[in-house]
C-alpha positions in Angstrom: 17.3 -19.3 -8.5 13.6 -19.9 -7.7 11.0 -21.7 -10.8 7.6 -20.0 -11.0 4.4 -21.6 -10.8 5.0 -22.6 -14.8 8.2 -24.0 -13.7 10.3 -21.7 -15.5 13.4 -20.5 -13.9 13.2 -16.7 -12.9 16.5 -14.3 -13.6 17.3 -11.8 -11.4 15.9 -8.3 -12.3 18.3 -5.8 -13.2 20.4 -3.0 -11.4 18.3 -0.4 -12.3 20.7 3.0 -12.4 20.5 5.2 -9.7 20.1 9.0 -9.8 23.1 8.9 -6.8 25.1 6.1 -7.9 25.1 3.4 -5.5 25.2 3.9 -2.2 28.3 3.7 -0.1 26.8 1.5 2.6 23.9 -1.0 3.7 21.3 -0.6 5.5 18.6 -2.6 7.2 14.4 -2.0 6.7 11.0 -4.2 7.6 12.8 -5.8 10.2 10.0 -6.1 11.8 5.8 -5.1 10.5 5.5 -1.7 12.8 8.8 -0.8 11.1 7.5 0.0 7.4 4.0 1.6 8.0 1.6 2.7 5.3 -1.3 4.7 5.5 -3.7 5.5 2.4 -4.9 9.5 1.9 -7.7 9.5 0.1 -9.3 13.1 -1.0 -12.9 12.0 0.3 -14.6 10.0 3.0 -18.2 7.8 2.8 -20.8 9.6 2.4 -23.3 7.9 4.9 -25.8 6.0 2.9 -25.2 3.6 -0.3 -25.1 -0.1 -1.0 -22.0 -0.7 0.2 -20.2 -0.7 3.5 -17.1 1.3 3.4 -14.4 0.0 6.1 -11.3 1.5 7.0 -8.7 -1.2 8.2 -5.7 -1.5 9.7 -3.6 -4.9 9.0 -0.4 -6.2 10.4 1.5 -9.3 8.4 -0.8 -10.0 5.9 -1.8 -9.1 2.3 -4.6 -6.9 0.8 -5.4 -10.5 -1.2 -5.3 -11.9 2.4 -7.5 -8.9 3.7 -9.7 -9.8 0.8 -10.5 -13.2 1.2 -11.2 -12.8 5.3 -13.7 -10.2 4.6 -14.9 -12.4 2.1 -15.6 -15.2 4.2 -17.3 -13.1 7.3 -19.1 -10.7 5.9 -20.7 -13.5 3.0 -20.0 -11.8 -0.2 -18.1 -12.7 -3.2 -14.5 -11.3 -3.9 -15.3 -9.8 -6.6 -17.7 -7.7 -4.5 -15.1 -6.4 -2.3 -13.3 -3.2 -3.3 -9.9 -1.4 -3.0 -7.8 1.3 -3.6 -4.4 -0.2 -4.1 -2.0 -3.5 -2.9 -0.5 -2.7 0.5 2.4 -4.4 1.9 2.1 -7.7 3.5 4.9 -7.7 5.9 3.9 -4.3 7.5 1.3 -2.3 9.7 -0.8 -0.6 6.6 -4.1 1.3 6.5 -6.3 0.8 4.1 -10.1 1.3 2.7 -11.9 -1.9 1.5 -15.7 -1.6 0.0 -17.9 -4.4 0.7 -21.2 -4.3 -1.3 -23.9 -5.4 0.9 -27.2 -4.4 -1.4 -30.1 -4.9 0.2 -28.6 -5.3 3.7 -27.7 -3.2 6.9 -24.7 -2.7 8.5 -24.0 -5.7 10.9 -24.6 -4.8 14.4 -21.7 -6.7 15.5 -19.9 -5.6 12.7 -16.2 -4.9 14.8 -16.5 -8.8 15.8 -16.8 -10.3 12.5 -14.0 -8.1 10.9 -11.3 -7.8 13.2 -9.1 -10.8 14.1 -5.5 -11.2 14.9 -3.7 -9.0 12.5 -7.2 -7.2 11.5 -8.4 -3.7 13.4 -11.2 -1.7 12.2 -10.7 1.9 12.6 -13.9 3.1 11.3 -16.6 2.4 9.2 -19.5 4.1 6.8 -21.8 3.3 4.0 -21.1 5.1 0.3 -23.2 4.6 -3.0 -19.9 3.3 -4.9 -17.9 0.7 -4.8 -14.2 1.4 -3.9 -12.1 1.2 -7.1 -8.4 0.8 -8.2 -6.0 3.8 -7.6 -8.6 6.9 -6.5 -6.3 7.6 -3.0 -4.6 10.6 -4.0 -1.4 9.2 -2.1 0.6 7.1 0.5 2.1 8.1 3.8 5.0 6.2 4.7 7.2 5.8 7.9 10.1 3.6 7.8 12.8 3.0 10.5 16.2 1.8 9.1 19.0 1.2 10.7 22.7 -0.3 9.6 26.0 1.4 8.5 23.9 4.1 6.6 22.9 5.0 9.3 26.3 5.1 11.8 28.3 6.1 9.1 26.1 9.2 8.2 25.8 8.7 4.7 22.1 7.9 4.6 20.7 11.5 5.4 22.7 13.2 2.8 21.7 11.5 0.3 18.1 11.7 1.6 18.4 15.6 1.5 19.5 15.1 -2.0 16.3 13.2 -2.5 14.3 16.0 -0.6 15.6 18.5 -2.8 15.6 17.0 -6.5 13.4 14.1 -6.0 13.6 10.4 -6.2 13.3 8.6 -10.1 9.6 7.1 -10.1 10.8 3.0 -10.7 8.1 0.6 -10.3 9.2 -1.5 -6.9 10.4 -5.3 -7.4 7.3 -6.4 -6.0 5.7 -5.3 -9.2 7.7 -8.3 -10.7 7.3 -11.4 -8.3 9.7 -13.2 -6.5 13.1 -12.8 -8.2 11.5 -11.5 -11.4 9.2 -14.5 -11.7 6.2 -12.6 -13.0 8.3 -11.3 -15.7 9.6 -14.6 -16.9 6.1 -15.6 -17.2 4.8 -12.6 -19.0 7.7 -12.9 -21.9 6.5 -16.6 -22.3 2.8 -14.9 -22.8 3.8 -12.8 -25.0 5.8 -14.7 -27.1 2.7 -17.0 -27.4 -0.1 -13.8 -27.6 -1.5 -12.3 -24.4 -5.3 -13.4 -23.7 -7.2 -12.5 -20.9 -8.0 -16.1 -19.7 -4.1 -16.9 -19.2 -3.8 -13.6 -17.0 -7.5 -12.7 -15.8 -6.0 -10.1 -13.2 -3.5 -8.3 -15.9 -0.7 -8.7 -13.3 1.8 -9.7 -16.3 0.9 -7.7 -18.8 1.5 -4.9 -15.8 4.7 -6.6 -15.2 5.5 -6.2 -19.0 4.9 -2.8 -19.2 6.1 -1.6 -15.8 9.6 -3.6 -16.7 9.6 -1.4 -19.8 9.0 1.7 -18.6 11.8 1.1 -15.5 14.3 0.3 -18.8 13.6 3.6 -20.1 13.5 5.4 -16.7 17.3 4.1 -16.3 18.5 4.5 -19.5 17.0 8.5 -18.6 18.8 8.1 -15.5 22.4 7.1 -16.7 21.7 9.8 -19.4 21.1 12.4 -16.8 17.4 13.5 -18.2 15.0 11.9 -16.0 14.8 15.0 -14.8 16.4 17.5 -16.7 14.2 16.2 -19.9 14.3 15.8 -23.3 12.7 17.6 -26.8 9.5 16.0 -27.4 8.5 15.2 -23.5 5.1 15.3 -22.5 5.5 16.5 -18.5 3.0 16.3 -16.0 2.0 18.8 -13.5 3.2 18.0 -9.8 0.5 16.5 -7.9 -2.2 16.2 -11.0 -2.9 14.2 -13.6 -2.3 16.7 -15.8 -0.2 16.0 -18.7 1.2 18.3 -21.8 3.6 18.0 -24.6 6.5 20.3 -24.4 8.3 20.1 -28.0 10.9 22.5 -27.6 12.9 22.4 -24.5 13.0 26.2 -23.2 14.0 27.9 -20.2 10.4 28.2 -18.8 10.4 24.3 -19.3 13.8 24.1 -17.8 12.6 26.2 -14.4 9.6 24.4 -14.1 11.4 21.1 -14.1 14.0 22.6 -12.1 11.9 23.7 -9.2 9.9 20.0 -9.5 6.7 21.9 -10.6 6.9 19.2 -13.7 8.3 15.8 -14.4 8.9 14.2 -17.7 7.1 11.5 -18.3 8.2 7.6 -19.4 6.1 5.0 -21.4 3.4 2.7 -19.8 3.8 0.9 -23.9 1.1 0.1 -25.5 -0.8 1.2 -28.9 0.0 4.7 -29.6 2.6 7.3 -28.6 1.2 9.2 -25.7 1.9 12.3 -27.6 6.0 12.1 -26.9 8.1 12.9 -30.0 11.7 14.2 -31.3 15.0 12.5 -29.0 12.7 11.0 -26.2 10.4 9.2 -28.6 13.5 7.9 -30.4 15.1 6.6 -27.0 12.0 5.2 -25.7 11.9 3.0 -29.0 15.3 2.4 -28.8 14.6 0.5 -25.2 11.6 -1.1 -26.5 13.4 -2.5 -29.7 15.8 -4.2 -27.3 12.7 -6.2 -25.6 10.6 -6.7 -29.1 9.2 -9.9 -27.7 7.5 -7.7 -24.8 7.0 -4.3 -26.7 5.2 -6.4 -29.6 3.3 -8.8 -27.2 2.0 -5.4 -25.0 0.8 -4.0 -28.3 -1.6 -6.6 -29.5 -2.7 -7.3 -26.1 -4.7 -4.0 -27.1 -3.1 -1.9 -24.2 -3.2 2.0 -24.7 0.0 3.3 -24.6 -0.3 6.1 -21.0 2.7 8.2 -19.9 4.0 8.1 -15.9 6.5 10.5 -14.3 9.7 9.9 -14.2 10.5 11.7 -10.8 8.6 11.1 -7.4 8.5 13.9 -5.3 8.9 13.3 -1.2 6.1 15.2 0.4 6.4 16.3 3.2 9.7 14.6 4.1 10.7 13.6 7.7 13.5 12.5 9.2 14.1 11.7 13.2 17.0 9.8 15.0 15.6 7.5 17.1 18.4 5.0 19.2 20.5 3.3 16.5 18.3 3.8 13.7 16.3 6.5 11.5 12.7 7.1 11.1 11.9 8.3 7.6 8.4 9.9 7.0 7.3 11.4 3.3 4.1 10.5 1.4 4.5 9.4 -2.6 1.4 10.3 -4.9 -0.4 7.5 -5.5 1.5 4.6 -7.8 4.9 5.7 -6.0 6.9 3.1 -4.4 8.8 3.1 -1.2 11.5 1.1 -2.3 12.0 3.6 -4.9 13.2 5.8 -2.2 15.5 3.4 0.0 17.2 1.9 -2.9 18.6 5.2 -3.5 20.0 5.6 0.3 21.4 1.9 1.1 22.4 -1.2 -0.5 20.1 -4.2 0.5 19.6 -7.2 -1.6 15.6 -6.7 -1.6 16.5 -3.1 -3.8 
C-alpha cells in the first residue's frame, strides 16, 4: 500500500469484470516508450493565421503536464495559456497538438530550437485563431507490441478477434484513478466533506468519482451480459458520433443495430439528472450508485450534469503483425477510449 499526498492509505481498485473472463495467460507491454505509441487524429488542421501558435509534438518519457510546463518556460507564457486536446501517456512515444497563445507576437524564427529538447520533437507547426481545447481529436491511434505467454501460447489473438468482432467494454483506464486508486481515496474524503472547486481546481477527483461509478455499472452490465446486448430504457449512441437517443422498448431493429456495433448502450457519467435512461437500466444504474452513496451524493451537489458514455469501444481499424517473440497491435479508439481497456481483456498484468 502506497498513502496519497493527504496521507491516506489508497486500496486497490477493483477487478473490473471482463467481457472474456480472465485471460488464460500474462503478457508483457511498455517495456520500453517506442513500445506503446499514440498518435492524436484530429478532424482539422491550423488554419494559418490566429493568435495562437499551433505545434504538433512528438514526446518520448514524459507527461503532457511535463510537455506543458517546458513549453511554458521557453516560449514565455503562462500554463494556463497553453492548450490541449487530451492527457497522453508519459512512459511512451505520443503525438500530440499543444496551443500556445502568443497574442500580439510572431512565430519565433528559431522556433524548432526553443521547443525541442531531449524527449521533445516538433513535427510541424501553424498559427489558428483558437485555442486548442479538451477532447475535440476525434480519436487515438495506438500501436502496442506485447510479448509473454499470450503471446507463445496463442491465446492472445483469439481473444483479440473476439474484440475485433464484438468490441471491447468502454472502462475508464487505472490511470484515471492514481496510483493504486489514490485519487479515488481522496475524492470519497471530498465528498464526504462537500466538493468545492478550491480543494480540486482541475476536477481530476470529482472525474475520478464519476468515472469509478460509471466503470461499477459498466461491470455489473458486463457480468450481466448487457453491455452490449442492452437493456429497456437505454439511451444508445450512434457509432462514431455524439449522437445519443433513448430506445424504451428493446426491439429487433434495436437488437440488429447493437448487434452489428452500429450502436452502444450507454452508462452514467452521475450527476444531477437522468440522461434520459429509464425502465431496468435506470433501476440498475441506481442500484450501483446506492452502493457508493457517499460518492453518488457528493457528485450531485458538486452541481455536475449527469452525461451518458458508451459502454462498448469499437477497434478501428484493427491490426495485428508478428514480429520476433512478440505482437504488434494497431487499432484507433474514439476519443475518451483507453488502451488498457483493450489489453486487459487479452492478458493478465498487474498494471490491468
Amino acid at each position: 500500500m502506497t498513502r496519497s499526498g493527504d496521507d491516506m492509505q489508497a486500496s486497490p481498485l477493483p477487478d473490473w469484470a471482463r467481457s472474456l473472463g480472465m485471460p488464460p495467460h500474462s503478457g508483457r507491454f511498455r517495456e520500453f516508450p517506442e513500445a506503446f505509441r499514440v498518435e492524436e487524429q484530429m478532424a482539422f488542421t491550423p488554419e494559418g493565421e490566429g493568435e495562437h501558435l499551433w505545434l504538433h509534438c512528438e514526446k518520448r518519457n514524459l507527461s503532457t503536464a511535463q510537455l506543458i510546463r517546458h513549453l511554458s518556460h521557453q516560449l514565455a507564457v503562462a500554463p494556463r495559456d497553453i492548450g490541449v486536446s487530451g492527457l497522453k501517456d508519459h512512459t511512451a512515444l505520443t503525438r500530440q497538438w499543444v496551443s500556445v497563445a502568443l497574442t500580439g507576437r510572431a512565430t519565433p524564427v528559431d522556433l524548432p530550437e526553443l521547443v525541442e529538447m531531449d524527449g521533445v520533437r516538433l513535427l510541424s507547426f501553424g498559427r489558428h485563431p483558437r485555442k486548442l481545447r479538451r477532447g475535440v481529436h476525434r480519436a487515438n491511434r495506438f500501436a502496442l507490441y506485447v510479448t509473454g505467454e499470450a503471446v507463445t501460447q496463442g491465446s492472445l489473438e483469439a481473444r483479440w478477434q473476439e474484440l475485433v468482432a464484438h468490441g471491447v467494454p468502454n472502462y475508464f483506464g487505472p490511470q484515471r484513478f492514481g496510483h493504486q486508486g489514490s485519487n479515488l481515496v481522496r475524492a470519497r474524503a471530498l465528498m464526504a466533506r462537500g466538493w468545492k472547486k478550491k480543494q480540486d481546481r482541475d476536477g481530476f477527483l470529482l472525474s475520478s468519482a464519476r468515472s469509478f461509478l460509471f466503470n461499477q455499472v459498466l461491470s455489473e452490465r458486463v457480468r450481466q451480459e448487457s453491455w452490449a446486448s442492452g437493456l429497456e430504457g437505454d439511451v444508445f449512441n450512434l457509432e462514431g458520433s455524439a449522437s445519443q437517443f433513448a430506445g424504451e422498448a428493446l426491439d429487433d431493429e434495436l437488437r440488429t443495430r447493437l448487434a452489428s456495433l452500429d450502436i452502444h448502450p450507454t452508462g452514467p457519467m452521475w450527476g444531477r439528472g437522468d440522461g434520459g435512461v429509464s425502465g431496468e437500466a435506470l433501476a440498475l444504474e441506481c442500484h450501483v450508485a446506492e452502493q457508493d452513496a457517499v460518492l453518488a451524493r457528493g457528485i450531485e451537489d458538486s452541481g455536475a450534469a449527469a452525461m451518458r458514455r458508451p459502454l462498448r469501444l469499437c477497434l478501428q481499424s484493427p491490426a495485428l503483425e508478428r514480429d520476433g517473440e512478440g505482437l504488434w497491435l494497431d487499432f484507433s479508439l474514439a476519443r475518451g477510449g483507453f488502451a488498457t481497456a483493450v489489453l486487459r481483456e487479452l492478458f493478465q498484468h498487474p498494471a490491468l
